[in-house]
Biopython code that builds the backbone (N, CA, C, O; Angstrom):
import numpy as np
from Bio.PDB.StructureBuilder import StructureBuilder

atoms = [
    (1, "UNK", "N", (121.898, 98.002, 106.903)),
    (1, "UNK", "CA", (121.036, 98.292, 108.029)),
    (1, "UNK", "C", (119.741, 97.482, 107.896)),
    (1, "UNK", "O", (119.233, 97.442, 106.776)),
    (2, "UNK", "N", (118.988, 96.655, 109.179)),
    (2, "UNK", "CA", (118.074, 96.077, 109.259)),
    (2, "UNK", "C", (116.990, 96.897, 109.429)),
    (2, "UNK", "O", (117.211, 97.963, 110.002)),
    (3, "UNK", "N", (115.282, 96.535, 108.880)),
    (3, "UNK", "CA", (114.766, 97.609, 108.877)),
    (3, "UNK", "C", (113.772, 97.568, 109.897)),
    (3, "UNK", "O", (112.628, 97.979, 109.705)),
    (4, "UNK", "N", (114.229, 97.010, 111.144)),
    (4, "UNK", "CA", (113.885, 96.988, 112.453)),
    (4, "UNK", "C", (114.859, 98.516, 112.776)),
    (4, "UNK", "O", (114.947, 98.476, 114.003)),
    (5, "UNK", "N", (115.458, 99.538, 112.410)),
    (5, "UNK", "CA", (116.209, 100.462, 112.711)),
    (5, "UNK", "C", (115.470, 101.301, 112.192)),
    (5, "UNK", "O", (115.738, 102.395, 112.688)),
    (6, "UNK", "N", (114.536, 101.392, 111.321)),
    (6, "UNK", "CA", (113.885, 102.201, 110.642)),
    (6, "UNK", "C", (112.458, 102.171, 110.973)),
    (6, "UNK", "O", (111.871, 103.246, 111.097)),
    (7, "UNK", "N", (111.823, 101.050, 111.134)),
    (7, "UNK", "CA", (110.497, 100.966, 111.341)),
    (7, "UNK", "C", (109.934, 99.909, 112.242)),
    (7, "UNK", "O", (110.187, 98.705, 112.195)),
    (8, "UNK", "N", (108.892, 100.723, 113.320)),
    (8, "UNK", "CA", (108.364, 99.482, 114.627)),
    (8, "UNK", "C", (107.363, 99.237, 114.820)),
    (8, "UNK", "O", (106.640, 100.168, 115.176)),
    (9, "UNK", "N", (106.847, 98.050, 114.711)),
    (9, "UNK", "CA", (105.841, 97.155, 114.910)),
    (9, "UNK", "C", (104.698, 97.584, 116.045)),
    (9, "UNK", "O", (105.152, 97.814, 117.166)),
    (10, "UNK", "N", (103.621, 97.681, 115.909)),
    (10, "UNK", "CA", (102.960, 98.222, 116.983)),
    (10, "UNK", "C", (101.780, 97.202, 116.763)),
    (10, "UNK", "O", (101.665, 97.012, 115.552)),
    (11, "UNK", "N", (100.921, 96.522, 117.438)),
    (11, "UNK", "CA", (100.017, 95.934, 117.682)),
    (11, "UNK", "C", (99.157, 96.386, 118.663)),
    (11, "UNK", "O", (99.521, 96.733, 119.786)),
    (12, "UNK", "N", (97.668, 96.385, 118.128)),
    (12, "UNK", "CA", (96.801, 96.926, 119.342)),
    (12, "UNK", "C", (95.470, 95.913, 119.393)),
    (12, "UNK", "O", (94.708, 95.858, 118.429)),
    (13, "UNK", "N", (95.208, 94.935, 120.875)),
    (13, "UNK", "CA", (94.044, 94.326, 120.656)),
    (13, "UNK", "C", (93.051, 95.394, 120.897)),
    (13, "UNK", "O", (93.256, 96.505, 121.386)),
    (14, "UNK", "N", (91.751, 94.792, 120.401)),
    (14, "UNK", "CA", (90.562, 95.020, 120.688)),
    (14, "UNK", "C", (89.699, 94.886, 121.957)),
    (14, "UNK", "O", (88.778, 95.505, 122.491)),
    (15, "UNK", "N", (90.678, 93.417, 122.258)),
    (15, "UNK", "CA", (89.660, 93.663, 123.748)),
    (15, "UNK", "C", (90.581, 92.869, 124.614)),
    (15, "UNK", "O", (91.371, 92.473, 123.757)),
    (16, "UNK", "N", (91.005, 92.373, 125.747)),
    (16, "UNK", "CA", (91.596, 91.961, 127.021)),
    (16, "UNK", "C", (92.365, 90.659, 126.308)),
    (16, "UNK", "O", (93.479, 90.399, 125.854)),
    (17, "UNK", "N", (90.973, 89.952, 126.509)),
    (17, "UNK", "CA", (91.104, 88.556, 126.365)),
    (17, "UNK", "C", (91.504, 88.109, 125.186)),
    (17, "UNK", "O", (91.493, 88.718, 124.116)),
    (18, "UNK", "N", (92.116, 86.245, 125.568)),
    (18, "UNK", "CA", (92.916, 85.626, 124.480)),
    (18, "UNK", "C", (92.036, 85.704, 123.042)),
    (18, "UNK", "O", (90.843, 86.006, 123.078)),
    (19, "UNK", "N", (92.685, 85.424, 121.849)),
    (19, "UNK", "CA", (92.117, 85.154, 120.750)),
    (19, "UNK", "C", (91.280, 83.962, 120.620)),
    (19, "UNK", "O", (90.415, 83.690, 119.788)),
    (20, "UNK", "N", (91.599, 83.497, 121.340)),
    (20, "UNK", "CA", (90.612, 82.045, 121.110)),
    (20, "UNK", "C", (89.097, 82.361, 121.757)),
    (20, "UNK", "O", (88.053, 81.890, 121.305)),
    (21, "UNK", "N", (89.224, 83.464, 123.172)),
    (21, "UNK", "CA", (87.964, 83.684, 123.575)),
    (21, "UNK", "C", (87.265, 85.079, 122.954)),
    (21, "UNK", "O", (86.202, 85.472, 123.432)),
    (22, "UNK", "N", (87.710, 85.569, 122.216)),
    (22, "UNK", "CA", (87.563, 86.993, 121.771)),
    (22, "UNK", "C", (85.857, 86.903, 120.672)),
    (22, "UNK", "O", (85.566, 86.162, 119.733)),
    (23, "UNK", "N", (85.413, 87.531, 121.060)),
    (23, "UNK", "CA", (83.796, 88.043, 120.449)),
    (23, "UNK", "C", (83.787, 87.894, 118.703)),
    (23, "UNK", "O", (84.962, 87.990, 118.347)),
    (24, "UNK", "N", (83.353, 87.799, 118.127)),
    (24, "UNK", "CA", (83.475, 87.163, 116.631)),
    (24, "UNK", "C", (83.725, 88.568, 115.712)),
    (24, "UNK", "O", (84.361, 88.600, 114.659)),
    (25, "UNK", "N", (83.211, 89.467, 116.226)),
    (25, "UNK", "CA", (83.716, 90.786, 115.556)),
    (25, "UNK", "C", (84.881, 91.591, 116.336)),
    (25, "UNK", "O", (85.390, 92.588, 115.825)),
    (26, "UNK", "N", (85.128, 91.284, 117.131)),
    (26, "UNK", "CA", (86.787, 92.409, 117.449)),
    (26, "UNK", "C", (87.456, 92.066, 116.472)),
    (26, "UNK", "O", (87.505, 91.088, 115.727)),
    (27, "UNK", "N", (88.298, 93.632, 116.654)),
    (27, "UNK", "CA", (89.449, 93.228, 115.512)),
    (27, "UNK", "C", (90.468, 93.988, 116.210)),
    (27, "UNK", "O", (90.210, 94.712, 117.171)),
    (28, "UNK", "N", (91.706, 93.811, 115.689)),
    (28, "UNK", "CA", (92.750, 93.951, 116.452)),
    (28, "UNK", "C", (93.956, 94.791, 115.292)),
    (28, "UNK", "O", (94.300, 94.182, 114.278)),
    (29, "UNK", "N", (94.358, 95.815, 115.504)),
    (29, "UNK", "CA", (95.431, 96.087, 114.437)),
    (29, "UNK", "C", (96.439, 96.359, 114.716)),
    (29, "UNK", "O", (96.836, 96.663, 115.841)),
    (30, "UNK", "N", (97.501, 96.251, 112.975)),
    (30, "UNK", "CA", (98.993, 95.794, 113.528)),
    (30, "UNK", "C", (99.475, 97.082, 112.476)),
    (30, "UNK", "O", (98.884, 97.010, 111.399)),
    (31, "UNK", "N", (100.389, 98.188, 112.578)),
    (31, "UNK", "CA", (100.974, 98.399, 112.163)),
    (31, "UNK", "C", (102.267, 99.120, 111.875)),
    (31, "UNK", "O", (102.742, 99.534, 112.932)),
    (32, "UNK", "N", (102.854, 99.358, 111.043)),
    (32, "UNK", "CA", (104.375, 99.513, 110.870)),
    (32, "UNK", "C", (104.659, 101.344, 111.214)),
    (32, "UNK", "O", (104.027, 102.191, 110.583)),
    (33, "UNK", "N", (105.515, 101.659, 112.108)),
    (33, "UNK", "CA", (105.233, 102.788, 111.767)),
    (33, "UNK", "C", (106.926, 103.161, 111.785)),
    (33, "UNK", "O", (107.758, 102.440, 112.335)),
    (34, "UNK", "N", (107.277, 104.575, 110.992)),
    (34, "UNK", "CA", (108.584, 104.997, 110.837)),
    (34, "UNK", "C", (108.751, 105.587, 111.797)),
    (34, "UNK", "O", (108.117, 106.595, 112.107)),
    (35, "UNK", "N", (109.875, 104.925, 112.621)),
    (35, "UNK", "CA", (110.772, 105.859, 113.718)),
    (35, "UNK", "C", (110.925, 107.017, 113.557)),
    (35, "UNK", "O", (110.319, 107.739, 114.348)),
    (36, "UNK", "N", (111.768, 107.675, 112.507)),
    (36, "UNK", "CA", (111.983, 109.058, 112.639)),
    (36, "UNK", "C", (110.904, 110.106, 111.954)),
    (36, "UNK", "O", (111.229, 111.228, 111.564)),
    (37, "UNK", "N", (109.863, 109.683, 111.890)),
    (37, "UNK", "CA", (108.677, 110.490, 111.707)),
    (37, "UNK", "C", (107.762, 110.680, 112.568)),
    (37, "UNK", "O", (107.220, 111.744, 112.865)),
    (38, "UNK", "N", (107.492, 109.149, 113.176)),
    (38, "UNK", "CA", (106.529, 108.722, 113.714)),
    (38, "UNK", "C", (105.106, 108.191, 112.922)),
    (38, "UNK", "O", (104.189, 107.712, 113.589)),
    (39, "UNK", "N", (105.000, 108.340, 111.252)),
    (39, "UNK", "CA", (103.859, 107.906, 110.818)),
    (39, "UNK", "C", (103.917, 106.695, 110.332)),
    (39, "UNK", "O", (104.994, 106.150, 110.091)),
    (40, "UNK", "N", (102.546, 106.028, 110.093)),
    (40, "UNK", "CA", (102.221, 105.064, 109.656)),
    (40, "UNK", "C", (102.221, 104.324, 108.613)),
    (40, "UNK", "O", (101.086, 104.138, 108.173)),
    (41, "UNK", "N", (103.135, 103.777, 107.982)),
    (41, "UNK", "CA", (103.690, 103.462, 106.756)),
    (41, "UNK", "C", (103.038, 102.255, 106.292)),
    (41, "UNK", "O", (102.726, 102.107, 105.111)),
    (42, "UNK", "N", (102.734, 101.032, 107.559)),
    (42, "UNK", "CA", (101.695, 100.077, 106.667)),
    (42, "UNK", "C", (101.006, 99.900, 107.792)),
    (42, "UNK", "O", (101.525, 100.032, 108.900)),
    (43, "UNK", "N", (99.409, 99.490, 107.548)),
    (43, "UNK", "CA", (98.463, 98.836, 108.719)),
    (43, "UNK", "C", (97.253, 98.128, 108.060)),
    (43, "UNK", "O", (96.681, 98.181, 106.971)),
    (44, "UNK", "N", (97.093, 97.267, 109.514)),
    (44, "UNK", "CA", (96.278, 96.304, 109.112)),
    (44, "UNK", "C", (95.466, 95.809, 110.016)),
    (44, "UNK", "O", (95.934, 95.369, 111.066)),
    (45, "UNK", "N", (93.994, 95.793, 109.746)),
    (45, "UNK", "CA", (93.039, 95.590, 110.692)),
    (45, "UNK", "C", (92.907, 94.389, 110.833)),
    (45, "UNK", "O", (93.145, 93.912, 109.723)),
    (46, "UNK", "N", (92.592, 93.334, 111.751)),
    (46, "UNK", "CA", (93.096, 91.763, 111.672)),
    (46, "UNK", "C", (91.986, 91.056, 112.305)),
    (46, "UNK", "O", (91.238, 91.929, 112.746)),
    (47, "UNK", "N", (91.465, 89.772, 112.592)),
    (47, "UNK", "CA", (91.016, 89.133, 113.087)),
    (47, "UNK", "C", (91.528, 89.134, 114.327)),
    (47, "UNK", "O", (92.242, 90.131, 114.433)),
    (48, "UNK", "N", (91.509, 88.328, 115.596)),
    (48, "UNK", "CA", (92.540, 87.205, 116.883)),
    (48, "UNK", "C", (93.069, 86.749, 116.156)),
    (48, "UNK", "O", (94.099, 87.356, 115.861)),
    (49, "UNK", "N", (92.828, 85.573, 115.450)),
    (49, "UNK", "CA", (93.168, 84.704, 115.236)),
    (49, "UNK", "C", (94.372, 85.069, 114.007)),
    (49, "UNK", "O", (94.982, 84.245, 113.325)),
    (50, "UNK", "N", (94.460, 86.190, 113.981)),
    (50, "UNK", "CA", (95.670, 86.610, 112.413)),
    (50, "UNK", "C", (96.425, 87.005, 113.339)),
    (50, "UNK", "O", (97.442, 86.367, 113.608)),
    (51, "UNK", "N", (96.136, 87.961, 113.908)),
    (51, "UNK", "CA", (97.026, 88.718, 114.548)),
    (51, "UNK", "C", (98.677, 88.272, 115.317)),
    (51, "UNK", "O", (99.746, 88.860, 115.154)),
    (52, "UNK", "N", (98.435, 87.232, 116.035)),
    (52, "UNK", "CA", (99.187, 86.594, 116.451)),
    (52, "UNK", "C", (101.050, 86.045, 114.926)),
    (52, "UNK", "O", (102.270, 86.176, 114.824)),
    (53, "UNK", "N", (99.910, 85.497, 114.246)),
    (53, "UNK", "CA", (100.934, 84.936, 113.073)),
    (53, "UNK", "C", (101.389, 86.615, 111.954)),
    (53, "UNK", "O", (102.394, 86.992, 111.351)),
    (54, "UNK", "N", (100.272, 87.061, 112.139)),
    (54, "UNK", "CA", (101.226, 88.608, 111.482)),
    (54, "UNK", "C", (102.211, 88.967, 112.063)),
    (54, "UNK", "O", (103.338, 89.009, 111.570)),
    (55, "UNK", "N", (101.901, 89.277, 113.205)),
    (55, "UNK", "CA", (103.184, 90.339, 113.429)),
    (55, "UNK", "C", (104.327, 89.226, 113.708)),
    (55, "UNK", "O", (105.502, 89.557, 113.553)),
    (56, "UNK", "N", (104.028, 88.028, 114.082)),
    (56, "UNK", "CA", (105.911, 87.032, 114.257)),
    (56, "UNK", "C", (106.383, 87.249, 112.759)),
    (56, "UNK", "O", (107.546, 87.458, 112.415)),
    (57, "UNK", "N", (105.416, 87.173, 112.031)),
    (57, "UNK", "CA", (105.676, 87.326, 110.390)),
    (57, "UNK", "C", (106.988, 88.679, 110.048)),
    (57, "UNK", "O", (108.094, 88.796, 109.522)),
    (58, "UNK", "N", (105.943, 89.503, 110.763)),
    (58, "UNK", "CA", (107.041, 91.098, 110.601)),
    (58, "UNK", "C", (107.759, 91.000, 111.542)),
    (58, "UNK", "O", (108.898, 90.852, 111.099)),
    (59, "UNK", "N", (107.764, 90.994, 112.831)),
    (59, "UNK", "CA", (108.887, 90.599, 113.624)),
    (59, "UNK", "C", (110.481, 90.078, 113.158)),
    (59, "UNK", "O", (111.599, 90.486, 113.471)),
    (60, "UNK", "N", (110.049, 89.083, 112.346)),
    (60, "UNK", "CA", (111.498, 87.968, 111.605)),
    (60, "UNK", "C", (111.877, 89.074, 110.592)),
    (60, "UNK", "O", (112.995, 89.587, 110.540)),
    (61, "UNK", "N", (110.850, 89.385, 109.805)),
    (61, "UNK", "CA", (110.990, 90.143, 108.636)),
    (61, "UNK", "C", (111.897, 91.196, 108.842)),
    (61, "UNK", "O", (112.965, 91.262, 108.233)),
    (62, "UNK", "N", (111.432, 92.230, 109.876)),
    (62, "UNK", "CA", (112.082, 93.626, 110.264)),
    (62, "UNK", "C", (113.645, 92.977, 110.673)),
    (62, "UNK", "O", (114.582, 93.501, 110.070)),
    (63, "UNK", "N", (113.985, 91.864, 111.666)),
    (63, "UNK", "CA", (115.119, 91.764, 111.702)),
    (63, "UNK", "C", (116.076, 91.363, 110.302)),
    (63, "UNK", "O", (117.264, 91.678, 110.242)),
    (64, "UNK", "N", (115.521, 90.783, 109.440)),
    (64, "UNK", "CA", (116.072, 90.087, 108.604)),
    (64, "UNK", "C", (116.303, 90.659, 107.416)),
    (64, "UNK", "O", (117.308, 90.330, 106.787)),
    (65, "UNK", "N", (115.299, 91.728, 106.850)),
    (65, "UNK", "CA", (115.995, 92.826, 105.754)),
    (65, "UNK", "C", (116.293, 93.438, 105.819)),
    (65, "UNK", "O", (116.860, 93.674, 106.886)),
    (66, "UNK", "N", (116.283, 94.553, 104.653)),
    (66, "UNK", "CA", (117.051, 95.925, 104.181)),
    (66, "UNK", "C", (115.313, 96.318, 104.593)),
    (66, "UNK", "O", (114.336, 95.589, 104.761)),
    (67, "UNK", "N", (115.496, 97.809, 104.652)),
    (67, "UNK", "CA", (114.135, 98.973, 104.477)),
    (67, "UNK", "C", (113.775, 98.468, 103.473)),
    (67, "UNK", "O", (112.784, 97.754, 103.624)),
    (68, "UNK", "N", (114.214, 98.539, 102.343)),
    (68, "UNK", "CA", (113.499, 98.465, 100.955)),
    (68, "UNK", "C", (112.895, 97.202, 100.992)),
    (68, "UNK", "O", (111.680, 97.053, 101.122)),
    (69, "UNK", "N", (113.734, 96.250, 100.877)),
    (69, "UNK", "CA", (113.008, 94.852, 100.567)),
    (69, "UNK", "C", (112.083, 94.759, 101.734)),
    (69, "UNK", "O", (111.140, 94.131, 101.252)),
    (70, "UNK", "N", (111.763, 95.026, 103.078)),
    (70, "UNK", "CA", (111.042, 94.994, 103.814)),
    (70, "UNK", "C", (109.478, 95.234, 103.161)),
    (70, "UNK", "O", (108.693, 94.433, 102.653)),
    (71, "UNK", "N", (109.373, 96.971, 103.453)),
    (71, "UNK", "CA", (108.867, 97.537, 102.367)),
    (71, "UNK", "C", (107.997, 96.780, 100.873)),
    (71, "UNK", "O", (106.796, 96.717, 100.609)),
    (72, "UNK", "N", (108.992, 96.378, 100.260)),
    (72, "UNK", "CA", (108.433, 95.898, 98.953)),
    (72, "UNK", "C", (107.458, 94.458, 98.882)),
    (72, "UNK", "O", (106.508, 94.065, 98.206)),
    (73, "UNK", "N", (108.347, 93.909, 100.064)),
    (73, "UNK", "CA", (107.580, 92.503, 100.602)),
    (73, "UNK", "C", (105.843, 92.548, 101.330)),
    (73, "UNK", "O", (104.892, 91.789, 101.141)),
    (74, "UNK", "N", (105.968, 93.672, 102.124)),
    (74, "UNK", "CA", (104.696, 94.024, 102.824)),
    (74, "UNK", "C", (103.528, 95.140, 102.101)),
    (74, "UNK", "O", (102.298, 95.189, 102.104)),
    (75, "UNK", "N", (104.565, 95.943, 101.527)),
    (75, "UNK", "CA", (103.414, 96.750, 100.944)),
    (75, "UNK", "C", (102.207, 96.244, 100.051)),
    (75, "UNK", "O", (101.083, 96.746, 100.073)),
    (76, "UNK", "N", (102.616, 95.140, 99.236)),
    (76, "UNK", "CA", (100.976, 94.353, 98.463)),
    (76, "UNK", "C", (100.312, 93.961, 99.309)),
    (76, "UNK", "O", (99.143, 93.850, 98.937)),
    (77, "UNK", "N", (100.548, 93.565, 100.726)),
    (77, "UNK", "CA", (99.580, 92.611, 101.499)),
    (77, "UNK", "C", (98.699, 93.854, 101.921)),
    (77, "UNK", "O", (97.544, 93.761, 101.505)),
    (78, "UNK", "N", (98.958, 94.934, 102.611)),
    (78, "UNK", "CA", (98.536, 96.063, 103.145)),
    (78, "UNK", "C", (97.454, 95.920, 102.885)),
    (78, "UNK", "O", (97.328, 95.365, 101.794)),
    (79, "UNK", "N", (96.067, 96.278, 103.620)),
    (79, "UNK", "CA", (94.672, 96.629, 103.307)),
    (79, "UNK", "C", (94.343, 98.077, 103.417)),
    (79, "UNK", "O", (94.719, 98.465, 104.523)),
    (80, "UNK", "N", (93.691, 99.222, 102.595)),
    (80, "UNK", "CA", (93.597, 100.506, 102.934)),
    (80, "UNK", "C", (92.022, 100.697, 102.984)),
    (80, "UNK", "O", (91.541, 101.793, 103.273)),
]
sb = StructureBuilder()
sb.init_structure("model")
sb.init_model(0)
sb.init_chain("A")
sb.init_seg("    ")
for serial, (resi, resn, name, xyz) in enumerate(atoms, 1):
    if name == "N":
        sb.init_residue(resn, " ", resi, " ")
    sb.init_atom(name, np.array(xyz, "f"), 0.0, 1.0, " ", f" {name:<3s}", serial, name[0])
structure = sb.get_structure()
């Protein structure tokens, strides 16, 4: 099982507009949350300019592993 079946990507900007025009402090966050709970398993507060290349990052990722290795791959990057 891919762990796009287990856990979904949620992204939230900060403000309307593109990253390129966005105010030097918005921030924008991305994170993982478990389907059959509904909680928040990894997140991350981001720049514009990250945001975009994170989540295609997890996007590929979620289709392409197991839960675990998903998981094990993302959890060091995590900021708390």
């Amino acid at each position: 099982m891919k762990a796009n079946r287990e856990y979904e990507l949620n992204v939230r900007r900060g403000g309307r507009g593109p990253a390129a025009l966005a105010h030097p402090e918005r921030v924008d966050q991305v994170e993982i949350v478990e389907i059959a709970t509904g909680e928040v398993a990894l997140f991350w507060d981001t720049a514009p300019a990250q945001t975009g290349r994170l989540s295609r990052a997890l996007k590929a990722d979620l289709s392409q592993l197991e839960p675990r290795e998903f998981m094990r791959r993302w959890r060091r990057w995590e900021v708390r």
